[in-house]
C-alpha positions in Angstrom: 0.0 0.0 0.0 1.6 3.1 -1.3 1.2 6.3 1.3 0.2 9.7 -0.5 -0.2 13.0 0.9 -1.7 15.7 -0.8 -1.0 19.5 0.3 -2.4 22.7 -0.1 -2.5 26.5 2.4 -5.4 26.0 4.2 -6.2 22.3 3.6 -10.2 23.4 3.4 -10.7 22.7 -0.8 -8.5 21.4 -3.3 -6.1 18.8 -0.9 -9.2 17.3 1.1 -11.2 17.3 -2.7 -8.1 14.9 -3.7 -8.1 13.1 -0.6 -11.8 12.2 -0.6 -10.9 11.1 -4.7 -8.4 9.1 -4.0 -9.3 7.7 -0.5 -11.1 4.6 -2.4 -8.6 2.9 -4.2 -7.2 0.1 -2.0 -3.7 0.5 -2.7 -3.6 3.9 -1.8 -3.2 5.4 1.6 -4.3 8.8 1.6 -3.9 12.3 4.1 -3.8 16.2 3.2 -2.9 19.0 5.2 -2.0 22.5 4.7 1.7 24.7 5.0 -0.7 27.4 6.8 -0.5 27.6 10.4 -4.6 28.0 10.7 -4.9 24.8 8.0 -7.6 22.9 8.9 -4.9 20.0 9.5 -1.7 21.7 9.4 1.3 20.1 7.6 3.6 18.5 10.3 7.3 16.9 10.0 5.2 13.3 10.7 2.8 13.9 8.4 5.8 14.5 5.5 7.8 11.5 7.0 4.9 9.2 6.3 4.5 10.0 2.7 6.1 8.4 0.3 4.6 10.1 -2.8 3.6 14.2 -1.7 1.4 16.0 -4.1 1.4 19.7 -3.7 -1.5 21.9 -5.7 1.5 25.0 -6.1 4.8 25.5 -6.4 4.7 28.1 -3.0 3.6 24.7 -1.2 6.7 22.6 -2.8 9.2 25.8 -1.2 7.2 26.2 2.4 7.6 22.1 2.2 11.3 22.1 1.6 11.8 24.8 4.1 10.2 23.7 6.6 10.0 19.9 6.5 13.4 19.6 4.4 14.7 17.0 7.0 11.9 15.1 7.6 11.4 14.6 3.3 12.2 12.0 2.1 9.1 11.4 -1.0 9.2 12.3 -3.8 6.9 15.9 -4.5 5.0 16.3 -7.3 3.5 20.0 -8.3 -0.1 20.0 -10.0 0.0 23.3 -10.5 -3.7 23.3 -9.8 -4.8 27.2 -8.6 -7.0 28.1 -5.5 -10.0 28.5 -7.9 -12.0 25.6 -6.8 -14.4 24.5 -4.3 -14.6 21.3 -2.7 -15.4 18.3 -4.7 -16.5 21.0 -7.4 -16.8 18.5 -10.5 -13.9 20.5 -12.3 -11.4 20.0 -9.8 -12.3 16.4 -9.5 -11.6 16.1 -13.1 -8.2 18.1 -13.1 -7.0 16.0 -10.1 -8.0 12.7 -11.9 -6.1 14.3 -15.0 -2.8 15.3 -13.4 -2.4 12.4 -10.3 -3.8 9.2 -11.9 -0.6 9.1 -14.4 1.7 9.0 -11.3 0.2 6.7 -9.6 -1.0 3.9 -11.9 -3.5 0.9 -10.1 -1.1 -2.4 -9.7 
């Protein structure tokens, strides 16, 4: 089971949207959080030592991550580029985050 964490600032839309999406395939195991101190749940050095795959919707979330978590990283990190222009589980962002994480993580 491959461990995946998804991050975004305030952990309120777009990384709990791709949570929720992802949280039902069985060889996933999925978290979010967020690099902002008031995230819903903010991003911890545990949180980034458990991951083995991090997904982060901007490239400001890939720097705070590396600043602040740089010794606890050892996962890959993958930017979707995906803006905070979303709601959660609004069907567009659904489809972009099926678009731009299924292709690194294919079902085995």
């Amino acid at each position: 089971m491959r461990r995946v964490l998804f991050v975004c600032s305030q952990n309120r839309l777009r990384s709990p949207t791709a949570e929720q999406v992802f949280a039902s395939r069985p060889d996933l195991e999925v978290s979010s959080a967020g690099t902002n101190h008031d995230a819903e749940e903010p991003l911890t050095g545990e949180l980034v030592a458990w991951a083995e795959l991090i997904f982060v919707m901007e490239k400001t979330h890939r720097a705070k991550l590396s600043r602040r978590f740089g010794r606890h990283l050892k996962a890959r990190v993958i930017c979707l580029d995906i803006p905070d222009d979303y709601a959660f589980m609004e069907p567009a962002l659904v489809d972009l985050l099926l678009k731009r994480v299924s292709s690194h993580l294919p079902r085995g």
